[in-house]
Structures are given as C-alpha cells and as structure tokens.
N, CA, C and O atoms as CSV, one atom per row, in Angstrom:
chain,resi,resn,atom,element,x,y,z
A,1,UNK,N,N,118.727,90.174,115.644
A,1,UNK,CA,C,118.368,89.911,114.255
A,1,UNK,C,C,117.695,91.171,113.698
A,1,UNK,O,O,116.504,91.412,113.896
A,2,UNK,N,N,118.831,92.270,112.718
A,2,UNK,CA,C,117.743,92.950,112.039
A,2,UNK,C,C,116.688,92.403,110.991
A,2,UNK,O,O,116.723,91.356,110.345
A,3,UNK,N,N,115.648,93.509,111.009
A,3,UNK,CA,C,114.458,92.678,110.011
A,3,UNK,C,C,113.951,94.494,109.611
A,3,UNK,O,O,112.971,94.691,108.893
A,4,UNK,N,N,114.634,95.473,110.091
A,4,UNK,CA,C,113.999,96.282,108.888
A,4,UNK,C,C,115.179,97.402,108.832
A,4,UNK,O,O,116.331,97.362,109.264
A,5,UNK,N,N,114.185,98.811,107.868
A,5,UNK,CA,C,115.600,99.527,107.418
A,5,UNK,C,C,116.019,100.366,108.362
A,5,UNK,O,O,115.345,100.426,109.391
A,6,UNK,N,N,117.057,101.089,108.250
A,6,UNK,CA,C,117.844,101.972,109.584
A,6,UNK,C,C,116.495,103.639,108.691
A,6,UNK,O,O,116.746,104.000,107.541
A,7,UNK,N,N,115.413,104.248,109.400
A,7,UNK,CA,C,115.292,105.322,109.051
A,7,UNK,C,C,116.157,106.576,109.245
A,7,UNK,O,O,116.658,106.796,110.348
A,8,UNK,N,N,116.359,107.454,108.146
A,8,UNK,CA,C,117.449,108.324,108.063
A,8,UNK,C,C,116.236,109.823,108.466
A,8,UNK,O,O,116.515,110.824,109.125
A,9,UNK,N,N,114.940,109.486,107.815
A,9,UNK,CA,C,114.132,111.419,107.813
A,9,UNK,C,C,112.995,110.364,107.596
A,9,UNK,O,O,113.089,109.257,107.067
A,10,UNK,N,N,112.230,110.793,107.972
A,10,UNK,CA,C,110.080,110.853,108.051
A,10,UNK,C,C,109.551,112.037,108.141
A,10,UNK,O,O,110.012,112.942,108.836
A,11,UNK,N,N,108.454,112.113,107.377
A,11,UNK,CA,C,107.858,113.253,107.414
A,11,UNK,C,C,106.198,112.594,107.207
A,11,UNK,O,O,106.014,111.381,107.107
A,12,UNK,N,N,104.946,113.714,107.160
A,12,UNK,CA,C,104.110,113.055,106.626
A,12,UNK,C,C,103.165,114.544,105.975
A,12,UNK,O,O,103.288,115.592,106.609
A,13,UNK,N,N,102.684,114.534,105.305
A,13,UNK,CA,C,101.519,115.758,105.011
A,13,UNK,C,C,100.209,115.197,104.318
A,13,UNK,O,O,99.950,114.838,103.170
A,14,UNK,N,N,99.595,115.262,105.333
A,14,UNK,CA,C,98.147,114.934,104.893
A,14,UNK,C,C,97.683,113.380,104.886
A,14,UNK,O,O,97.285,112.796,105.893
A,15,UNK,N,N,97.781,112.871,103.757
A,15,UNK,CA,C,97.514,111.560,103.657
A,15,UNK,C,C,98.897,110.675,102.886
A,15,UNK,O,O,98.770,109.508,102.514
A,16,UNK,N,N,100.375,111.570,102.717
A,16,UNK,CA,C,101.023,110.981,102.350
A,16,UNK,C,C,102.244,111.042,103.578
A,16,UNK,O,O,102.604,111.840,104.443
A,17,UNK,N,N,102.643,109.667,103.080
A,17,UNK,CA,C,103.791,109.520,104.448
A,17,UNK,C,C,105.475,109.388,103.217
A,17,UNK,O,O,105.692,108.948,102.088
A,18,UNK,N,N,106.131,109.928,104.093
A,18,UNK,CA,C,107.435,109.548,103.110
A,18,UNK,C,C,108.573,109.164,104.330
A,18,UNK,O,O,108.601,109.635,105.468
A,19,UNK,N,N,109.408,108.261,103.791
A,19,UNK,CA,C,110.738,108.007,104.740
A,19,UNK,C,C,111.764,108.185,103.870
A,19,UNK,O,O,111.706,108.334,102.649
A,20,UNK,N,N,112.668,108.158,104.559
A,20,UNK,CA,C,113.987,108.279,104.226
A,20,UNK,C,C,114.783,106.603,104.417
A,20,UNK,O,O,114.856,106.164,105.565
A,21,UNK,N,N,115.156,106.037,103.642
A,21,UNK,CA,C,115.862,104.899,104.039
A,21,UNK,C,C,116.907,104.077,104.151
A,21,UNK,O,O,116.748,103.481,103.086
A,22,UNK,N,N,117.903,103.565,104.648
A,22,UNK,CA,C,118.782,103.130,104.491
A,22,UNK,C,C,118.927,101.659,104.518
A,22,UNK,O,O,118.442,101.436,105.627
A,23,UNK,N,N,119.293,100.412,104.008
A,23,UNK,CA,C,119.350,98.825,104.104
A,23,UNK,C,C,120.561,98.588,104.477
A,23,UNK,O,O,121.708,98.633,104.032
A,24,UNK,N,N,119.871,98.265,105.620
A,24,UNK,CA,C,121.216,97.604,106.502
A,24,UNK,C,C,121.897,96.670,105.655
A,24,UNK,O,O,121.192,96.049,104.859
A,25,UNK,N,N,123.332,96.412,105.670
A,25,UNK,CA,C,123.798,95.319,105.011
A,25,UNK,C,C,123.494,93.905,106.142
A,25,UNK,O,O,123.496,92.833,105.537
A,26,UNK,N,N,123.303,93.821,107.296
A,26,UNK,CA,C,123.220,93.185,108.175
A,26,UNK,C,C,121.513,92.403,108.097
A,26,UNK,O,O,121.018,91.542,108.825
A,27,UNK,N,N,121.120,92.907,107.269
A,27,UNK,CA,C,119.534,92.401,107.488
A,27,UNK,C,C,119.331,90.850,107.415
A,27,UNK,O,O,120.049,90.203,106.652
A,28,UNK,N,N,118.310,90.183,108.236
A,28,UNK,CA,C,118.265,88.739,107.955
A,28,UNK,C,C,117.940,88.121,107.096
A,28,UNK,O,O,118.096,86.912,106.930
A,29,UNK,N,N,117.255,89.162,106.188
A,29,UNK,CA,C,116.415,89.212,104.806
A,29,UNK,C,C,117.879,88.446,104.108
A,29,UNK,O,O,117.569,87.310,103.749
A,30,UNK,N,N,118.870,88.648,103.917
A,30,UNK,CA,C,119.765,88.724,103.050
A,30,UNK,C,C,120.623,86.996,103.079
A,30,UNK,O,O,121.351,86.520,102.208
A,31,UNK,N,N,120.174,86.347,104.470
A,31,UNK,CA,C,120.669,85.434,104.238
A,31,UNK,C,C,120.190,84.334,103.327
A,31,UNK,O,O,119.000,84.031,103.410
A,32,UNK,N,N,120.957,83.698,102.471
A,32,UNK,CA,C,120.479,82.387,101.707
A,32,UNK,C,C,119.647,83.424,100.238
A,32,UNK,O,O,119.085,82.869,99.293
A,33,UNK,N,N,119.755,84.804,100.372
A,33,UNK,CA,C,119.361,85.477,99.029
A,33,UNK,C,C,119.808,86.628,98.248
A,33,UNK,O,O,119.078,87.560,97.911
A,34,UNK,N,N,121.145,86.497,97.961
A,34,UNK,CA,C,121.770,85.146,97.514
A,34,UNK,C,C,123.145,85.480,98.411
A,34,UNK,O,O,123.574,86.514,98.924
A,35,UNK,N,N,123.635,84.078,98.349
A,35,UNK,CA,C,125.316,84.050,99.499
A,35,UNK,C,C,126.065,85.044,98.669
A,35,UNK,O,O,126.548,85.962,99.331
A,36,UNK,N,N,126.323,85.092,97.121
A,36,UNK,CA,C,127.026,86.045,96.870
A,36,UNK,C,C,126.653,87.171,95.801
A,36,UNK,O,O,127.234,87.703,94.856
A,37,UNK,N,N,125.644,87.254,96.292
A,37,UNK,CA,C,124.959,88.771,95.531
A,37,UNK,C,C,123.122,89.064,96.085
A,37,UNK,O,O,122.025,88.971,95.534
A,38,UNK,N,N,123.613,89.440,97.428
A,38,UNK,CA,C,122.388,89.582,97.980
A,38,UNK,C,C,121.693,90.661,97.828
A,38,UNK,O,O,122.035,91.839,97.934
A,39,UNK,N,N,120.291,90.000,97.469
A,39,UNK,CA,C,118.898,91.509,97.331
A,39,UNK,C,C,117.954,91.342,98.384
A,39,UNK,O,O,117.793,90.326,99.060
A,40,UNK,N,N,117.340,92.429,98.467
A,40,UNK,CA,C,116.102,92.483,99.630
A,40,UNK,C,C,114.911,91.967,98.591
A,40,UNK,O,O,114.576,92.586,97.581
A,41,UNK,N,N,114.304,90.632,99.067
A,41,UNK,CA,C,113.320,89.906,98.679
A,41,UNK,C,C,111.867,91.266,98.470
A,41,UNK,O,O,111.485,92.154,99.232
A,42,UNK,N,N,111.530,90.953,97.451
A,42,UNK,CA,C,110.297,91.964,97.126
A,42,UNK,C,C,109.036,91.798,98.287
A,42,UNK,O,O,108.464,92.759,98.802
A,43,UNK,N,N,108.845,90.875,98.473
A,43,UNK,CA,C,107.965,90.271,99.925
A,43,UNK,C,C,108.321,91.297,101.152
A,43,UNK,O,O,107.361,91.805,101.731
A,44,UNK,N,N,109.667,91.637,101.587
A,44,UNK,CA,C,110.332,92.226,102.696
A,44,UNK,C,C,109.380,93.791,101.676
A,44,UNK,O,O,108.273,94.256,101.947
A,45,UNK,N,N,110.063,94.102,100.864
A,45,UNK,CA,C,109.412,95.563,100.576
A,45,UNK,C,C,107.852,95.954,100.858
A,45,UNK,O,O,107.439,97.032,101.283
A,46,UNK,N,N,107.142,94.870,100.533
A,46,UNK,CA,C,105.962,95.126,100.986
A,46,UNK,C,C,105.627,95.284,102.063
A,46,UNK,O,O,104.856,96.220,102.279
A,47,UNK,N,N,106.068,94.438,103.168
A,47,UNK,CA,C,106.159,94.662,104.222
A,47,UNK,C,C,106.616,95.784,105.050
A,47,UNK,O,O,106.028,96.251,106.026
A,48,UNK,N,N,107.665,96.139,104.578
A,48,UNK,CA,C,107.911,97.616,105.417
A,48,UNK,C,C,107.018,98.569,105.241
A,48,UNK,O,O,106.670,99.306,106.164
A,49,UNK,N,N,106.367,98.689,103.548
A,49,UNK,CA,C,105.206,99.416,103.428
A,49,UNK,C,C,104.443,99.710,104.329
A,49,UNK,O,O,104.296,100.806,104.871
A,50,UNK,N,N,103.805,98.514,104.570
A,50,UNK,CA,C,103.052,98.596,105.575
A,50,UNK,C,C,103.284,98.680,107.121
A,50,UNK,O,O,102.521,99.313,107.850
A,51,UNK,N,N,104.168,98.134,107.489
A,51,UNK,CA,C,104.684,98.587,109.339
A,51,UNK,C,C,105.017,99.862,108.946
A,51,UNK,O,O,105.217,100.333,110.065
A,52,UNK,N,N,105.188,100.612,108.318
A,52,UNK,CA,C,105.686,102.357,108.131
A,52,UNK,C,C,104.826,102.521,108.671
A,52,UNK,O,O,104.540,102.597,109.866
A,53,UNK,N,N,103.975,102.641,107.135
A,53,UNK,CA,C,102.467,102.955,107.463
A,53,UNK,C,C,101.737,103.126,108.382
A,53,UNK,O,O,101.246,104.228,108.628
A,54,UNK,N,N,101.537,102.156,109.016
A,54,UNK,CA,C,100.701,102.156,110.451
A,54,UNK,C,C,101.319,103.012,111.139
A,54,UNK,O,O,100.633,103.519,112.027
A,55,UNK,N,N,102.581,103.436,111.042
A,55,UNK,CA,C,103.302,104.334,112.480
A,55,UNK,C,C,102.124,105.381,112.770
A,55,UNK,O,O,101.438,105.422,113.791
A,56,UNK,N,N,102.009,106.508,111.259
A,56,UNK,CA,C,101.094,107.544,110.538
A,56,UNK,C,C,99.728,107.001,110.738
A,56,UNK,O,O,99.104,107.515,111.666
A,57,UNK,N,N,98.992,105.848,109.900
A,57,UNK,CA,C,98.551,105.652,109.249
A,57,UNK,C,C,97.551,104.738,110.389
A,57,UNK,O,O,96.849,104.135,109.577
A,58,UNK,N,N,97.187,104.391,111.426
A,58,UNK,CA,C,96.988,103.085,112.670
A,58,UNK,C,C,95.764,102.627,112.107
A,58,UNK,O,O,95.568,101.526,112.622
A,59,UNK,N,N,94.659,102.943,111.169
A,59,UNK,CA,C,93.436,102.994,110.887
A,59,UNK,C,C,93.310,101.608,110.123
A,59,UNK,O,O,92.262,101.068,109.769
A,60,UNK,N,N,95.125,100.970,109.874
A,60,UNK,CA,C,95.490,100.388,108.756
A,60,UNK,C,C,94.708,98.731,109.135
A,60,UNK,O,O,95.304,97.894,109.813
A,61,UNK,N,N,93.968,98.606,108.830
A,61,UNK,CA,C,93.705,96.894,109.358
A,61,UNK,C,C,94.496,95.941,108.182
A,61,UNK,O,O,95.497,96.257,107.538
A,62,UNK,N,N,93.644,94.555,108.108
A,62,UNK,CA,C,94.336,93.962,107.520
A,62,UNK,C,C,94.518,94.120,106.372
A,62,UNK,O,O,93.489,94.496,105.811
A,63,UNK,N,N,95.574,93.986,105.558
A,63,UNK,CA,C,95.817,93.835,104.017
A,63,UNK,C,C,94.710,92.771,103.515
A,63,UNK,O,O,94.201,92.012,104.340
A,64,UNK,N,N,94.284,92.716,101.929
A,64,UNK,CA,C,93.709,91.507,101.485
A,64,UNK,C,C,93.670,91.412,100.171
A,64,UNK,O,O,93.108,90.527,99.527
A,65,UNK,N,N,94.471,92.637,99.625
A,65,UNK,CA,C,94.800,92.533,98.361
A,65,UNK,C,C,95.879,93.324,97.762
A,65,UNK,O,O,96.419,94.107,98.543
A,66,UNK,N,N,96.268,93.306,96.696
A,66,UNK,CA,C,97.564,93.620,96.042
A,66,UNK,C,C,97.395,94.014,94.625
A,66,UNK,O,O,96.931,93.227,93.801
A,67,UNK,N,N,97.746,95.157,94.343
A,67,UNK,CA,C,97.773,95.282,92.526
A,67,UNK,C,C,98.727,96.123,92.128
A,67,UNK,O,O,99.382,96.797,92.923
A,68,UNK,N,N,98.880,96.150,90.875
A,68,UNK,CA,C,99.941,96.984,90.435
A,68,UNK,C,C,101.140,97.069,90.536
A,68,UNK,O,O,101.871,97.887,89.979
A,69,UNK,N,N,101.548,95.874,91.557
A,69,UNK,CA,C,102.761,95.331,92.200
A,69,UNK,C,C,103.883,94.991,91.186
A,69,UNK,O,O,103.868,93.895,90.625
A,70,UNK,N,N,105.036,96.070,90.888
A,70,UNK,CA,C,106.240,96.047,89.831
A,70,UNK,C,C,106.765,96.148,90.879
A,70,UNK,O,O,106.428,96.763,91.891
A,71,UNK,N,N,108.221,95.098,90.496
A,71,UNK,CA,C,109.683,94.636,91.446
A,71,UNK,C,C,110.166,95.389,89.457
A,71,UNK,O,O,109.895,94.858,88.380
A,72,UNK,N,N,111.041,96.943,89.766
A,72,UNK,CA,C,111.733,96.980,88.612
A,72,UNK,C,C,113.143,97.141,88.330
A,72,UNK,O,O,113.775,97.207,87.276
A,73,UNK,N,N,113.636,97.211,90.180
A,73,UNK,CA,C,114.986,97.097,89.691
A,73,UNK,C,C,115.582,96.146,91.560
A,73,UNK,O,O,114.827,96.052,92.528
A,74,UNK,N,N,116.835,95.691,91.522
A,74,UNK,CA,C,117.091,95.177,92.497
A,74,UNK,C,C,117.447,95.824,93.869
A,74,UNK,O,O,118.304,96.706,93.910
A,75,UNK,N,N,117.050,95.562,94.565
A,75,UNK,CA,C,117.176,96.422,95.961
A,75,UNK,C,C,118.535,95.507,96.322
A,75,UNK,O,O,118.572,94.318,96.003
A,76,UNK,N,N,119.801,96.253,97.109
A,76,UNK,CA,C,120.947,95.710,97.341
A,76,UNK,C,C,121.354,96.541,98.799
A,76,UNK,O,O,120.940,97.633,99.188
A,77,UNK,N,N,122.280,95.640,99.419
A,77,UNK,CA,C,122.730,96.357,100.535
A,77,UNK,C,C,123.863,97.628,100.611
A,77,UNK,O,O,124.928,97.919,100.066
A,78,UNK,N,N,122.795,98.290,101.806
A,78,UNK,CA,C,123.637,99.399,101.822
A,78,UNK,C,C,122.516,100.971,100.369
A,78,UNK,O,O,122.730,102.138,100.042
A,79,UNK,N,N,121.823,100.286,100.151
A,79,UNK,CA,C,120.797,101.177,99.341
A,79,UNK,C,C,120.085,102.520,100.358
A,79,UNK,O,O,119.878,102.437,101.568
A,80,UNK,N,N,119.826,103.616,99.558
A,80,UNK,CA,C,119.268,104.281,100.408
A,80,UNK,C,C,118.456,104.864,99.146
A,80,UNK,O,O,118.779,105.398,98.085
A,81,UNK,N,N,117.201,104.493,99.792
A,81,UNK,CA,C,115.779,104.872,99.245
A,81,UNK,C,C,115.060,105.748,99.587
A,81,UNK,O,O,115.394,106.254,100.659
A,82,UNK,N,N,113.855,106.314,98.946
A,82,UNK,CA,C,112.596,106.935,99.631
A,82,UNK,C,C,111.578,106.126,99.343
A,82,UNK,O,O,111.235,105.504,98.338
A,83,UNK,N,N,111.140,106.266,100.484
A,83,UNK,CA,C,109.786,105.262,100.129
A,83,UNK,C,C,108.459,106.610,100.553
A,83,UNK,O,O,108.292,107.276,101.575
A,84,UNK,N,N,107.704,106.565,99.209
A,84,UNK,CA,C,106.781,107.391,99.787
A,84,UNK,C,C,105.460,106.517,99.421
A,84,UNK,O,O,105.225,105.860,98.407
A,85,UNK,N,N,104.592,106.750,100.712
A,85,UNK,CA,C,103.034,106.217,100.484
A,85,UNK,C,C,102.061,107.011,100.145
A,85,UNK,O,O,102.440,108.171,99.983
A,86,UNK,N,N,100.922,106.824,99.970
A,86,UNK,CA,C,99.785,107.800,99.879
A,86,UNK,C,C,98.803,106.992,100.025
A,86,UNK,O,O,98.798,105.856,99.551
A,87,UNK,N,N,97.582,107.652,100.904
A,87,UNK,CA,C,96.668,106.670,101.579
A,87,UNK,C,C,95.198,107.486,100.853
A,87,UNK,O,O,95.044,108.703,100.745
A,88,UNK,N,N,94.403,106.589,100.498
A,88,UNK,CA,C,93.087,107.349,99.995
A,88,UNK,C,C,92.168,106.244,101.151
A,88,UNK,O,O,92.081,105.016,101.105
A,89,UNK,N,N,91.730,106.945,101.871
A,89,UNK,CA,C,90.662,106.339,102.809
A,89,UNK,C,C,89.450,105.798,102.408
A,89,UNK,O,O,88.831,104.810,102.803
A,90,UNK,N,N,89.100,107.083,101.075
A,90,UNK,CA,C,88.017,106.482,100.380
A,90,UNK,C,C,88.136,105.163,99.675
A,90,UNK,O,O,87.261,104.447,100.162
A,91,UNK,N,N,88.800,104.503,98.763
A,91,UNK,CA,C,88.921,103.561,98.629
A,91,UNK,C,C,89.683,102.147,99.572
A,91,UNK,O,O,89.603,100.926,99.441
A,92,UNK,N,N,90.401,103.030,100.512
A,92,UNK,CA,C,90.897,101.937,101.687
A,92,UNK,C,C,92.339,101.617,101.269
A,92,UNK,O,O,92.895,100.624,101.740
A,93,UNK,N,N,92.931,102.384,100.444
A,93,UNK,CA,C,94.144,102.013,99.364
A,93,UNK,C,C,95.395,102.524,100.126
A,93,UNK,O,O,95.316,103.484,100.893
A,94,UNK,N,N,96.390,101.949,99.927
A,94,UNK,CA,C,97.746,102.726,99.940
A,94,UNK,C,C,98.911,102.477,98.876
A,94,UNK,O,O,99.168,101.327,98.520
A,95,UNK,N,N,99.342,103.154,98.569
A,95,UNK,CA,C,99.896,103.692,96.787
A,95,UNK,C,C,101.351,103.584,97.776
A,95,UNK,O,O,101.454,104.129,98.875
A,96,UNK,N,N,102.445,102.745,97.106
A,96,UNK,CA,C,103.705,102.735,97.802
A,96,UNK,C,C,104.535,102.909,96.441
A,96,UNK,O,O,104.075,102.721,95.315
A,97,UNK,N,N,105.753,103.274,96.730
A,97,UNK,CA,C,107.054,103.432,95.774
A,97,UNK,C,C,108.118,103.884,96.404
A,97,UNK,O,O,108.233,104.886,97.110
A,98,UNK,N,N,109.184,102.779,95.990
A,98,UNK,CA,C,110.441,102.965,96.874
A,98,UNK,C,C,111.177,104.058,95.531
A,98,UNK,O,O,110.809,103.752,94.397
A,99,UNK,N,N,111.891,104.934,95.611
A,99,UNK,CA,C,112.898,105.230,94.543
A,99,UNK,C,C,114.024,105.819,94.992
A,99,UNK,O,O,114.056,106.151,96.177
A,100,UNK,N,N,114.797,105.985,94.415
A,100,UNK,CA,C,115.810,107.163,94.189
A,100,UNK,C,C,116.594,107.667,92.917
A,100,UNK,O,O,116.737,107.144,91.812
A,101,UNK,N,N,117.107,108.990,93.496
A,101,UNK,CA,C,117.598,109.669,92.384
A,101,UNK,C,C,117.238,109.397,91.046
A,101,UNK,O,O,116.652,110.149,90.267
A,102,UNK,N,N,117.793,107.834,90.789
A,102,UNK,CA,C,118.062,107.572,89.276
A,102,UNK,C,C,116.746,106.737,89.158
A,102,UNK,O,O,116.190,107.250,88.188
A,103,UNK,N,N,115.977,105.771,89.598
A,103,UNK,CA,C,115.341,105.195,89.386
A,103,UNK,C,C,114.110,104.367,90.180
A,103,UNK,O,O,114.248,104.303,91.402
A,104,UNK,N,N,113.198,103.878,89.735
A,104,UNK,CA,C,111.855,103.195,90.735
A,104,UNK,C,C,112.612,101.929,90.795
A,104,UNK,O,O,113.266,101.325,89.945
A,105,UNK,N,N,112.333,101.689,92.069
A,105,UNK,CA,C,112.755,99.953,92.780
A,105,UNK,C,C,111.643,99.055,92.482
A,105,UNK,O,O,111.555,98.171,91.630
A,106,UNK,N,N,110.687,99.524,93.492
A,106,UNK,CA,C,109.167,98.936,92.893
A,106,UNK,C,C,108.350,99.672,93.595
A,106,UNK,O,O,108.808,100.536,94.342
A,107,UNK,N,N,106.741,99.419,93.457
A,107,UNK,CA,C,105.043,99.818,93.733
A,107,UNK,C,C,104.518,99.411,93.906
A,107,UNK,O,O,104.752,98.206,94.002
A,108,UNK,N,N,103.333,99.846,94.126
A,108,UNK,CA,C,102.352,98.728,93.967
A,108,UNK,C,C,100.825,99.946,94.849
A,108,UNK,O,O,100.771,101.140,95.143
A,109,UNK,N,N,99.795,98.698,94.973
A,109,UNK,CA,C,98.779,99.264,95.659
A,109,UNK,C,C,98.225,98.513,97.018
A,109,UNK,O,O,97.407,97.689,96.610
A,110,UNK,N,N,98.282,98.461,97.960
A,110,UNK,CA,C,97.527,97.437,99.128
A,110,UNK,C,C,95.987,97.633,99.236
A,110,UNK,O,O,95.744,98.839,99.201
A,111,UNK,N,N,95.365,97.218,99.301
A,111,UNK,CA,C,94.084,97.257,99.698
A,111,UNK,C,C,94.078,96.695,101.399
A,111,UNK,O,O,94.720,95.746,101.850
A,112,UNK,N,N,93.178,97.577,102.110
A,112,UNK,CA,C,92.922,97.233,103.273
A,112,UNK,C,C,91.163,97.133,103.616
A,112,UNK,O,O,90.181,97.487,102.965
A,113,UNK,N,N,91.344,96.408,105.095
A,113,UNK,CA,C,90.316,96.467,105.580
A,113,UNK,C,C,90.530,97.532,106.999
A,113,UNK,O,O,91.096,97.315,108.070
A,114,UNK,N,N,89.785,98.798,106.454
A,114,UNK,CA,C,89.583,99.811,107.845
A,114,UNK,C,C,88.892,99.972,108.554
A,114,UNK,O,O,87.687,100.001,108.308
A,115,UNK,N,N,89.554,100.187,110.061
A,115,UNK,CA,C,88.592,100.633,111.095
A,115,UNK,C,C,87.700,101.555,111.028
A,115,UNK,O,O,88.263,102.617,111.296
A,116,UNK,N,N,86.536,101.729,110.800
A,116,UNK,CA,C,85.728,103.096,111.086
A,116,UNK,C,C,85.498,103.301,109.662
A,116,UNK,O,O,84.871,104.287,109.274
C-alpha cells in the first residue's frame, strides 16, 4: 500500500528543506476520492509536510496547530511538485508550499511543540 510521494531531488540549506516530488498514481490516498477524477486529499498534503520534515528537521515534536492553511488548486495523479518548507525555531513554526512551474497547490503554517 503506497501512502506517500516517489522523491525525485532533496536538498536542504539552513533552515529550509525543499523536495522534489512526484504522486504516485497508485497512492491509497486516491481510493473512494474520487473513482473517476481522483485528487490527493489536502489532509495527505499536510502530512507529508511534516514526515519530510522530520527527515531534516527531528527536533519536530508534536503538531498542535494550523494557520494560513489554502488548498488552491487540485493535486492529481501523476503531479510533480516542489514542496519547500522553512522552519523558524524561534517561533516553533514550519512555513510549507507545494508548487510548480505554473502555480501554488497549497500552504499553510504548523505550529509545533519542540524538543529543547
């Protein structure tokens, strides 16, 4: 059962992480949404946010809040995105946005609770 994206490139500098991404058409995300015009549920996007994240980022404790959160265009299979983060420690934040070329998918902000 896939449950996330195929990474194509990662990089990170400093406090920002970026991937490279590809959506499997195979994802489990896709079943029952919808049978014949399936999108990656905005819920799933957040989520990868954050399992990225931590790869870079391990300091990441729990999420406990959410803002700024725009779904602005439909994520579809077979998409290939960038998702870049940016982490401010001082506030405990991480700044996400999937895009490409032509346009923003969606954003948002996580709030965490950090170690240390």
């Amino acid at each position: 059962m896939n449950l996330m994206p195929e990474i194509i490139a990662e990089s990170r500098d400093g406090e920002t992480v970026t991937f490279l991404l590809r959506v499997p058409p195979d994802l489990a995300h896709f079943a029952g949404h919808f049978p014949d015009f399936p999108i990656l549920p905005g819920i799933v996007q957040v989520d990868w946010a954050v399992r990225l994240a931590r790869r870079y980022l391990p300091a990441l404790e729990s999420s406990h809040d959410i803002n700024n959160l725009k779904f602005q265009a439909l994520v579809r299979p077979d998409a290939v995105l960038t998702l870049r983060m940016d982490y401010d420690a001082s506030q405990g934040t991480l700044q996400f946005i999937y895009r490409d070329n032509e346009r923003t998918y969606s954003s948002g902000r996580i709030h965490f609770q950090c170690d240390g």
